[in-house]
VMD Tcl script that draws the C-alpha trace (Angstrom):
set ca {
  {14.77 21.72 -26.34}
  {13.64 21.05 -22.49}
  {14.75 22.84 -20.06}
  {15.52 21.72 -16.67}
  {12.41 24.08 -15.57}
  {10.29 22.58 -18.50}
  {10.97 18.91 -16.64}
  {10.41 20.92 -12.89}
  {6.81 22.36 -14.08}
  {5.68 19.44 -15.59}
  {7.02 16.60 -13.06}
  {5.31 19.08 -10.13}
  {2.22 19.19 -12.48}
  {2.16 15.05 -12.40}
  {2.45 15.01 -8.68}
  {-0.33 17.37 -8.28}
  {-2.89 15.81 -10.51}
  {-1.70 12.27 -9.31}
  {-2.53 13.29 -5.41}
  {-5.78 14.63 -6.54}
  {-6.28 11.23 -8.01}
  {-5.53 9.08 -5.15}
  {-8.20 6.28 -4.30}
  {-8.86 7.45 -0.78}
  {-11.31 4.60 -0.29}
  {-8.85 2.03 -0.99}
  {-6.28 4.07 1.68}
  {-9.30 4.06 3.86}
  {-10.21 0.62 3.67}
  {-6.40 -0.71 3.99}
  {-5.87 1.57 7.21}
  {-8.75 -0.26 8.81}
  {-8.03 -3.76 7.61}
  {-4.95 -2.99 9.06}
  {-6.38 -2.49 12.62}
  {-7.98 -5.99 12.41}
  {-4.80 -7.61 11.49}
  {-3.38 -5.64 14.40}
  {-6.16 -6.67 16.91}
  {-5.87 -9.82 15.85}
  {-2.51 -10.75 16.78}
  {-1.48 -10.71 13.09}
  {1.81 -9.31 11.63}
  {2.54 -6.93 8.83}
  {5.24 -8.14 5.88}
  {6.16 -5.29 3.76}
  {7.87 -6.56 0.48}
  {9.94 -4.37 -2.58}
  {12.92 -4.55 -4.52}
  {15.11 -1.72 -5.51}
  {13.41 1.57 -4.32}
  {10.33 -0.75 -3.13}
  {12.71 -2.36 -0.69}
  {14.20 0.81 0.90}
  {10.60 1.64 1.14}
  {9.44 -1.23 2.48}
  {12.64 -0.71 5.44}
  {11.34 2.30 6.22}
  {7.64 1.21 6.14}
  {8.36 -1.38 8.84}
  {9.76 1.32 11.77}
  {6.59 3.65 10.78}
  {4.15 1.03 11.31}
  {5.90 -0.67 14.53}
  {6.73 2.68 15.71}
  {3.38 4.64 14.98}
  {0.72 2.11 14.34}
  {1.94 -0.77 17.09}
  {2.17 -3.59 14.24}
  {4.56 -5.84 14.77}
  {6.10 -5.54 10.65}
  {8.93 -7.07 9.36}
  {10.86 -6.97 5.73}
  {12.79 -9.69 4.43}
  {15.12 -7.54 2.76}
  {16.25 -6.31 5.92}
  {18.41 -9.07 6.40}
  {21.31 -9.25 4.14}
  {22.64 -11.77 5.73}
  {19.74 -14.14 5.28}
  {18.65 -12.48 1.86}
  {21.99 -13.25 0.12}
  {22.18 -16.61 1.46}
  {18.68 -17.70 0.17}
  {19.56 -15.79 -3.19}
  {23.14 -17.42 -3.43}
  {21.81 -20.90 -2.51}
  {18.46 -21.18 -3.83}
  {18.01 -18.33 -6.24}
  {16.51 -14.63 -5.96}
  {12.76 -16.39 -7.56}
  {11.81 -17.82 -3.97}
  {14.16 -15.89 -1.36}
  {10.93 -13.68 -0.53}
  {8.70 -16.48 -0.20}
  {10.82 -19.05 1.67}
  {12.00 -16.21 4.12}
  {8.34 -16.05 4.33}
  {7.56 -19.89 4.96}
  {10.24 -19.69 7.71}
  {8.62 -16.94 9.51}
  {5.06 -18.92 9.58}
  {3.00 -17.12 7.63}
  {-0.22 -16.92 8.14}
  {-3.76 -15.98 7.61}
  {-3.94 -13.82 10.57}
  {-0.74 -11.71 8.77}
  {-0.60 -9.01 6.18}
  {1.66 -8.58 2.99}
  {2.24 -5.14 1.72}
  {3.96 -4.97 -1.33}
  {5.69 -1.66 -3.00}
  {6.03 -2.47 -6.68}
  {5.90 0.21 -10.29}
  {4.90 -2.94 -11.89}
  {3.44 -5.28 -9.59}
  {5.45 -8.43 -10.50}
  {4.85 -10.30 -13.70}
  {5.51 -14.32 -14.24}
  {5.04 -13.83 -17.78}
  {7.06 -10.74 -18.26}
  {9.77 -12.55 -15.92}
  {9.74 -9.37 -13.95}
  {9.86 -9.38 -9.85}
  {9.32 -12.90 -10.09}
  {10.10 -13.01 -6.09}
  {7.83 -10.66 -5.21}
  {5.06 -12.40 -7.11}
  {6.41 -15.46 -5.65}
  {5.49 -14.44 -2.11}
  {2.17 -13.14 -2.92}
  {1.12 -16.13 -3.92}
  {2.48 -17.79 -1.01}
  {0.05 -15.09 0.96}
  {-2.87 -16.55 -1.39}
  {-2.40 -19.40 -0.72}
  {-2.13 -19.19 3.48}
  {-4.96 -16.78 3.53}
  {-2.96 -13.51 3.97}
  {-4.06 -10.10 3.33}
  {-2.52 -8.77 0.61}
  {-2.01 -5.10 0.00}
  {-0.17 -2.72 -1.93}
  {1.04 0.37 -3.92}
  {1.79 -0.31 -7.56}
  {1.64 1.51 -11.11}
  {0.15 -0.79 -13.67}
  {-2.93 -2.69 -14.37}
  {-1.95 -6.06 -15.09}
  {0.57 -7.31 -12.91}
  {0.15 -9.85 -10.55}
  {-0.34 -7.32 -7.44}
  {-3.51 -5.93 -8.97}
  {-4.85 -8.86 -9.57}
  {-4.27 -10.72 -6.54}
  {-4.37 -7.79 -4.00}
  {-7.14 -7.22 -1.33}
  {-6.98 -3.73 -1.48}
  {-4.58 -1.99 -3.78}
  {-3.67 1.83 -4.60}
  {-2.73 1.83 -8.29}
  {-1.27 5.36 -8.87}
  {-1.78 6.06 -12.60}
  {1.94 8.33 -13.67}
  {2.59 9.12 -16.73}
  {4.85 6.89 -18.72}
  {7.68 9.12 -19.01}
  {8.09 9.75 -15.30}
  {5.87 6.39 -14.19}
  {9.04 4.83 -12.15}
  {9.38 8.64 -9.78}
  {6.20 9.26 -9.26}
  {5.18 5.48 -8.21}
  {7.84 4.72 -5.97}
  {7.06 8.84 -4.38}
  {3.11 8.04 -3.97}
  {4.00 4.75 -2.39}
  {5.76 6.91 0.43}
  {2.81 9.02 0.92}
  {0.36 6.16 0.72}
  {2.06 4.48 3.68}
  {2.91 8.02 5.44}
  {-1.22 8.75 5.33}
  {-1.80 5.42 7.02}
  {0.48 5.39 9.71}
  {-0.84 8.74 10.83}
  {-4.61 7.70 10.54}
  {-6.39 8.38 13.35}
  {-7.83 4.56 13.40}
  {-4.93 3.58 12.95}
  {-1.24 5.26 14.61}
  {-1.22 4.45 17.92}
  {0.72 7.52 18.50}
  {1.88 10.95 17.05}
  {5.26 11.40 15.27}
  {8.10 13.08 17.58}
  {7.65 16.37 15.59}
  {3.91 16.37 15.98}
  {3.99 15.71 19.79}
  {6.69 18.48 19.78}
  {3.69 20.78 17.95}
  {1.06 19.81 20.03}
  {2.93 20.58 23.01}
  {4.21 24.26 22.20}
  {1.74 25.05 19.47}
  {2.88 28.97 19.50}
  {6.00 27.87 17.43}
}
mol new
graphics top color blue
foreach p $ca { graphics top sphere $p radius 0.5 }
foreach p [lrange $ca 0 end-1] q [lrange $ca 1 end] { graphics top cylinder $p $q radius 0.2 }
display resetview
């Protein structure tokens, strides 16, 4: 039988191992294409469904906030979101919301994903949708994703694939894609400024 400090050991164990595991080049390499888009007058779209889209909510004040990108996520808008998905279906609502706002190939995609969208599998059809939209008008494409084979390893510029275990691969994935994004918005070539509790250090560092 497994206990509840069985599952606590060995889901702390995963995390461990994964963050010793971590591609830093590719989270090196994404935090300073990321400047270029930046310099370049380019925008940052930061795509997910379910846990990936909460994520990618959050993602967009980090990076606006910290890094001075101007980021945007489609899910944001419900209003617009359920209208596209009521009227057109969920399969293009990404990538129309993205044809709307002009994308282009001074922009950025960022896409949170476990399984990186499948057309085959008929799984986050959307997201794989708008990354082929991205493709297509010469957008970066990055992202944080779990498997292999989907469509956002594939097609990705630079991608951080974090390898979980099966048993706990949904978790884990969705946690690393936090920290992923977390370690590039407080890059040094990168963030633009500190966080409010890190200015707060810095400027009483006796506490």
């Amino acid at each position: 039988m497994t206990t509840g400090t069985d599952h606590s050991d060995a889901y702390f164990a995963a995390v461990a191992d994964l963050a010793g595991r971590v591609d830093r080049g590719q989270v090196e390499t994404m935090a300073r294409d990321l400047v270029a888009v930046r310099e370049g007058g380019g925008r940052l779209f930061l795509l997910g469904v379910g846990g990936g889209a909460g994520h990618a909510s959050h993602a967009v004040n980090d990076f606006r906030k910290l890094a001075g990108i101007e980021s945007y996520a489609p899910s944001d808008n419900v209003s617009e979101l359920t209208a596209r998905t009521n009227d057109d279906g969920w399969d293009t609502a990404y990538s129309a919301w993205l044809e709307t706002s002009r994308l282009s190939e001074r922009d950025a995609l960022m896409v949170f994903s476990v399984g990186g969208g499948s057309r085959e599998r008929n799984t986050s059809v959307n997201l794989v949708n708008a990354m082929e939209l991205g493709k297509e008008r010469g957008a970066k494409l990055y992202g944080v994703c779990g498997m292999p084979g989907g469509t956002l390893a594939e097609l990705a510029d630079v991608v951080v694939r974090i390898d979980a275990p099966a048993a706990l691969k949904t978790p884990l994935v969705e946690s690393f894609q936090a920290v992923v994004w977390h370690a590039l918005v407080c890059h040094p070539e990168l963030a633009v400024q500190a966080g409010h509790w890190e200015k707060l250090e810095a400027a009483d560092p006796a506490k």
